[in-house]
N, C-alpha and C positions, 0 to 999 in steps of 0.2 A: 546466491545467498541473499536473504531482505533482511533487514538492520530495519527497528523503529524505534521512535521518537515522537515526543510532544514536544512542540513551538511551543515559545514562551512569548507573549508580548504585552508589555506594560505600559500603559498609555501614561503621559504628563499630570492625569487625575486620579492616578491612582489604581485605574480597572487592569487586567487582567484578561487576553484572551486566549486561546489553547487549540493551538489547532496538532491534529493528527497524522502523521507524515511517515510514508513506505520510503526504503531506499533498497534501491539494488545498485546491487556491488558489481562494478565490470571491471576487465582487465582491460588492457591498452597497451599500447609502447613494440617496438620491434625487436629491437635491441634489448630494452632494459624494461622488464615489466612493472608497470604500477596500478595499482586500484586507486580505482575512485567510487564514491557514492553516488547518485543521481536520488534525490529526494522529490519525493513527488507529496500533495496533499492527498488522506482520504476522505472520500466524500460518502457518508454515507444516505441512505433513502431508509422509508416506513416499510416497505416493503421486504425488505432483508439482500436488498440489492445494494452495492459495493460498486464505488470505480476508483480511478486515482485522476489525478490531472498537477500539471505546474502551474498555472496560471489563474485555475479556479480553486478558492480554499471554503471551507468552512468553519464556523468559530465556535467554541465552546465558553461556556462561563466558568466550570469547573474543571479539573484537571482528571479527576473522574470520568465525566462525562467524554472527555477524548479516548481515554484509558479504553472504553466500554466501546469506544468507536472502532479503536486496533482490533480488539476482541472480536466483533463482532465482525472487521474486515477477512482475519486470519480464518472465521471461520466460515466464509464466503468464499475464500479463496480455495480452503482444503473438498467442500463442497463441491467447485467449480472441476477441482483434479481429480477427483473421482468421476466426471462425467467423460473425461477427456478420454478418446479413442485408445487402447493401449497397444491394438496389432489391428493389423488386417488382412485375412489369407481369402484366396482364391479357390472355389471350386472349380474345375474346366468337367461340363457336359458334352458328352459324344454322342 
């Protein structure tokens, strides 16, 4: 399951910057199950190319402008699962 979210972060002068953030949700624990989030940045390109990363973020000015970055990730992603192999059968020749 992915949960999203915009960062908020407000500088000392007052600015505002907005970054756009996937989390997938795992399970964990042996015993006693717990979820946790793992929040990743996304990053997008001009091209309509999408990735995610923790380390590297990207900023926005407007809150918009993130919103439109989710948008256009989800739809990168739904994209991406349609290309994805769904069976693979075998013919055998004699």
């Amino acid at each position: 399951m992915k949960r999203y979210r915009v960062k908020i972060e407000e500088q000392n002068d007052g600015k505002k910057w907005y970054t756009p953030q996937v989390g997938n949700v795992i399970m964990f624990g042996k015993w006693q199950l717990n979820l946790r989030t793992n929040w990743e940045n996304i990053l997008t390109y001009d091209v309509g190319q999408c990735e995610t990363a923790r380390m590297i973020r990207q900023l926005y000015k407007t809150e918009q402008e993130a919103l439109d970055a989710i948008d256009q990730y989800k739809k990168f992603i739904t994209e991406e699962e349609l290309k994805e192999t769904k069976s693979v059968t075998y013919k055998e020749i004699k």
